[in-house]
Residue frames as qw, qx, qy, qz and C-alpha x, y, z in Angstrom:
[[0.348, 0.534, -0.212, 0.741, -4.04, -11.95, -33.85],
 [0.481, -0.469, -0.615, 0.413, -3.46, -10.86, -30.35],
 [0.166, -0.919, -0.274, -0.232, -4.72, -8.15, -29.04],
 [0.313, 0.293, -0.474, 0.769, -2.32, -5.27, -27.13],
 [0.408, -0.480, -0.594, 0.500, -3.22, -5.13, -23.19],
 [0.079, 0.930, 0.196, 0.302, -4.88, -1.82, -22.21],
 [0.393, 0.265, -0.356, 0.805, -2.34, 0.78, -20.91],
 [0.405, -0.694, -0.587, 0.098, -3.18, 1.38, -17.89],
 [0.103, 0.830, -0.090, 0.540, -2.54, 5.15, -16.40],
 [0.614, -0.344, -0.489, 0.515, -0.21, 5.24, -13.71],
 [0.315, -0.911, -0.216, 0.151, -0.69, 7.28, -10.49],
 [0.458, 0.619, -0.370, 0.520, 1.84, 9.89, -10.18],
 [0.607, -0.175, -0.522, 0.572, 3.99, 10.18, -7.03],
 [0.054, -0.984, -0.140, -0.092, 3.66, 12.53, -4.62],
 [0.430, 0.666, -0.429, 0.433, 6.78, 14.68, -4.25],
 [0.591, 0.083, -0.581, 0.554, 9.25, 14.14, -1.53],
 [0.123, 0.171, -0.356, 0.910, 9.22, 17.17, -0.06],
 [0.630, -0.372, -0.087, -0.676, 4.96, 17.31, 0.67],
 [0.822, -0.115, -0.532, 0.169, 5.45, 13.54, 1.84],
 [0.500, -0.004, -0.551, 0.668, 8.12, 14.56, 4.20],
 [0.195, -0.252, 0.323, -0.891, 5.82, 17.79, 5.57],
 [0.664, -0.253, -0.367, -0.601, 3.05, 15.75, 5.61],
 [0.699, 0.094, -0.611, 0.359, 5.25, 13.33, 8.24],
 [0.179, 0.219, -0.322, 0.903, 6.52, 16.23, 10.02],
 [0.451, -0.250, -0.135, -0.846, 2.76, 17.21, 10.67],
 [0.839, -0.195, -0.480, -0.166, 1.39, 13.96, 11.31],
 [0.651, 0.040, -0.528, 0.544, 4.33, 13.62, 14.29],
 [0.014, 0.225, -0.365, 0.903, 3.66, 16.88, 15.68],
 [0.635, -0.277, -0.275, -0.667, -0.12, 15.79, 16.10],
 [0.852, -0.095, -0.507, 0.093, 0.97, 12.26, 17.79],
 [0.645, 0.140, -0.370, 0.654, 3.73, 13.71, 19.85],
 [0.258, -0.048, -0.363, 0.894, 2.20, 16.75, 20.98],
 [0.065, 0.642, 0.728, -0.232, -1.35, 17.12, 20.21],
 [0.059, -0.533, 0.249, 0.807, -0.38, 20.26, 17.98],
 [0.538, 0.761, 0.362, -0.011, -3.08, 20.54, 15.14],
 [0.430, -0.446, 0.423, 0.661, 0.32, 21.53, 12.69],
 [0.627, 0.674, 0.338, 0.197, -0.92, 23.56, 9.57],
 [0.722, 0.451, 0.076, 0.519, 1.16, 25.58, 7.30],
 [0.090, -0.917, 0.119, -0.369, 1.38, 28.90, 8.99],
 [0.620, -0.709, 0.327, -0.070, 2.90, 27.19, 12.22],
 [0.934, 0.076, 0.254, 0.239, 5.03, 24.85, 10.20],
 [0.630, 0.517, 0.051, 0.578, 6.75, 27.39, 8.61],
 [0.263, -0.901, 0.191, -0.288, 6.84, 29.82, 11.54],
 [0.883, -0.366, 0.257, 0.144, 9.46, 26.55, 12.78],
 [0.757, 0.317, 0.206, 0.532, 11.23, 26.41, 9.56],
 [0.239, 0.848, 0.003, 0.473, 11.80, 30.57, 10.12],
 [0.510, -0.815, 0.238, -0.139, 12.89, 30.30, 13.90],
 [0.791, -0.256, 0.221, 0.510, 15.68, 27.96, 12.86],
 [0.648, 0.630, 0.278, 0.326, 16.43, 29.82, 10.13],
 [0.076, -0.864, -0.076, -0.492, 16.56, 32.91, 12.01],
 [0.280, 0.284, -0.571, 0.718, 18.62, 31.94, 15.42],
 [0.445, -0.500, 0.203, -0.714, 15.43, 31.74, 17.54],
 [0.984, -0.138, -0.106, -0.038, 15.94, 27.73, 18.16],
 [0.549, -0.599, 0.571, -0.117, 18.69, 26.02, 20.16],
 [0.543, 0.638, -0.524, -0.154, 20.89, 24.04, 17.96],
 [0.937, -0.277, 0.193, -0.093, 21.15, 20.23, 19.32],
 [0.351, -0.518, 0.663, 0.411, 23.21, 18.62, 17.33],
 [0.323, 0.526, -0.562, -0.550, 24.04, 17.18, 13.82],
 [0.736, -0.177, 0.651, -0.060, 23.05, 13.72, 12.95],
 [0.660, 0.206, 0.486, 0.534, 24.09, 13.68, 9.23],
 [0.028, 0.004, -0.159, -0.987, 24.43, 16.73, 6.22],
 [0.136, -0.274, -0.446, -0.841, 21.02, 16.42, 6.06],
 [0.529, -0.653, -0.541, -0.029, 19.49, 16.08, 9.42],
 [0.052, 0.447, -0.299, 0.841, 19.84, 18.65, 12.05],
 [0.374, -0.572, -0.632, 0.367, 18.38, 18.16, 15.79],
 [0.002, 0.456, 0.145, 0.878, 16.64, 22.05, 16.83],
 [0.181, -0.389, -0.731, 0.531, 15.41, 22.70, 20.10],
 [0.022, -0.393, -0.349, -0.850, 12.21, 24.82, 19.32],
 [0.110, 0.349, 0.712, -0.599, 9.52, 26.26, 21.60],
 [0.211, -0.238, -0.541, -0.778, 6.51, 26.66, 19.73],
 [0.638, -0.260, -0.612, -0.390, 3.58, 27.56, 21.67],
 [0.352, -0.536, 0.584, -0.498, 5.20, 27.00, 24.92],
 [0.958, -0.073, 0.259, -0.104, 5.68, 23.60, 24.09],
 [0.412, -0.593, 0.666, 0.186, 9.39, 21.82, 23.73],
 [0.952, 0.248, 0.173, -0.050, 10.11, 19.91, 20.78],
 [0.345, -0.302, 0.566, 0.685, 13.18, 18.87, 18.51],
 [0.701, 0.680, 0.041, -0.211, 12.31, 19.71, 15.16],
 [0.744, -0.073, 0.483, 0.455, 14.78, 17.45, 12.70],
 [0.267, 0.793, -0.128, -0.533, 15.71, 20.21, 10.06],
 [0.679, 0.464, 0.379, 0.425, 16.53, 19.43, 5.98],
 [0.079, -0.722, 0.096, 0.680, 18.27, 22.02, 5.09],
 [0.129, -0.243, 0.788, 0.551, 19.39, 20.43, 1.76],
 [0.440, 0.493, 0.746, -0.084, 15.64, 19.37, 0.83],
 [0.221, 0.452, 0.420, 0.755, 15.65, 22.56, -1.80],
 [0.113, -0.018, -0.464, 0.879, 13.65, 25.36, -1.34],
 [0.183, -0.668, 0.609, -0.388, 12.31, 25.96, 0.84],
 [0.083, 0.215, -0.903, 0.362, 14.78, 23.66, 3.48],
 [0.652, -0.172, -0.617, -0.406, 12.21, 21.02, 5.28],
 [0.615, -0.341, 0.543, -0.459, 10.96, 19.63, 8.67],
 [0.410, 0.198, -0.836, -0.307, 11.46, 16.04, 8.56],
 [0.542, -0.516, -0.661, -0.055, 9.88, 15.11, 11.75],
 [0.163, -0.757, 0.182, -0.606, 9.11, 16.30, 15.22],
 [0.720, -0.188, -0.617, 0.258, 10.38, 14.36, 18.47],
 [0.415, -0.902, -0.088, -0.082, 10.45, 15.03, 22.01],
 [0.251, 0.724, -0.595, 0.243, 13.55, 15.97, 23.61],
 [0.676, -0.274, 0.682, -0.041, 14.06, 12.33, 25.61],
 [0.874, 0.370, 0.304, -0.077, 14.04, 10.96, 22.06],
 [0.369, 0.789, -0.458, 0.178, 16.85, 13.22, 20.32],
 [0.413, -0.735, 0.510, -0.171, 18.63, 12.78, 23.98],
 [0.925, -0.022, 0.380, 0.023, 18.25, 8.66, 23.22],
 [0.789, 0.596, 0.086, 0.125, 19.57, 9.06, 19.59],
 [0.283, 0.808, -0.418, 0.305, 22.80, 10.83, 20.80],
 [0.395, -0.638, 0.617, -0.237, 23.32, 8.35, 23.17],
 [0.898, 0.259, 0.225, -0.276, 22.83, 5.19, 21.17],
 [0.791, 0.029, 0.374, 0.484, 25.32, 3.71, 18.58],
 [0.178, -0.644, 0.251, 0.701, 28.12, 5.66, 17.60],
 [0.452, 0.351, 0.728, 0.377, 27.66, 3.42, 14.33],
 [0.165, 0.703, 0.691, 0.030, 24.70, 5.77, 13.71],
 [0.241, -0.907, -0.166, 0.302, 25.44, 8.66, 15.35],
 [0.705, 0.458, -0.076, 0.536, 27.98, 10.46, 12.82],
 [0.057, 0.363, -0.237, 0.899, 28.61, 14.18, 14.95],
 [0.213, -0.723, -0.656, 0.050, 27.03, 15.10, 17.87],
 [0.022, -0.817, -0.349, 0.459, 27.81, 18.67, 17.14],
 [0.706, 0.675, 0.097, 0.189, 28.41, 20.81, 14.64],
 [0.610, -0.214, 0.122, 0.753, 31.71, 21.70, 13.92],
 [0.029, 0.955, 0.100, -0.276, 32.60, 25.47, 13.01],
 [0.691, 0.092, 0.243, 0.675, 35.48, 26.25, 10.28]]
């Protein structure tokens, strides 16, 4: 009689939304030498929130370009609103990178601003 294979235990995942800050963090370290822990991460996620960032443009419903000064240092921060709550950083980029991404294929590029209704 054969024996049944042991069940192994699978890893869980880690959720989206840590993943994606954990990105966001990791970028802001590469990109800007910004040692990015929670306090300052969410002081970003409150200055868009709040009207204290500079509104780039749109690159789908669930990306947003954000001109932010944290620090006295320039960045885009790529905003989730839709990620749940709370809304997400997906990454950080400089602003010659956004600048590239709105000049690049239109293919790609759905809006480069946001419309108002």
């Amino acid at each position: 009689m054969r024996r049944p294979k042991r069940q192994r235990r699978r890893k869980s995942r880690t959720p989206k939304a840590k993943t994606q800050r954990q990105h966001a963090k990791k970028r802001a370290q590469e990109r800007f030498g910004i040692q990015m822990d929670d306090g300052k991460y969410n002081r970003v996620i409150y200055m868009i929130q709040n009207g204290e960032s500079t509104f780039i443009w749109r690159e789908s419903v669930s990306r947003r370009h954000h001109r932010v000064n944290l620090d006295g240092i320039e960045m885009i921060a790529v905003y989730d609103p839709k990620a749940g709550q709370p809304p997400e950083i997906r990454t950080f980029m400089t602003v010659e990178m956004s600048e590239q991404m709105v000049q690049g294929d239109p293919k790609e590029v759905r809006y480069e601003q946001e419309t108002v209704t």
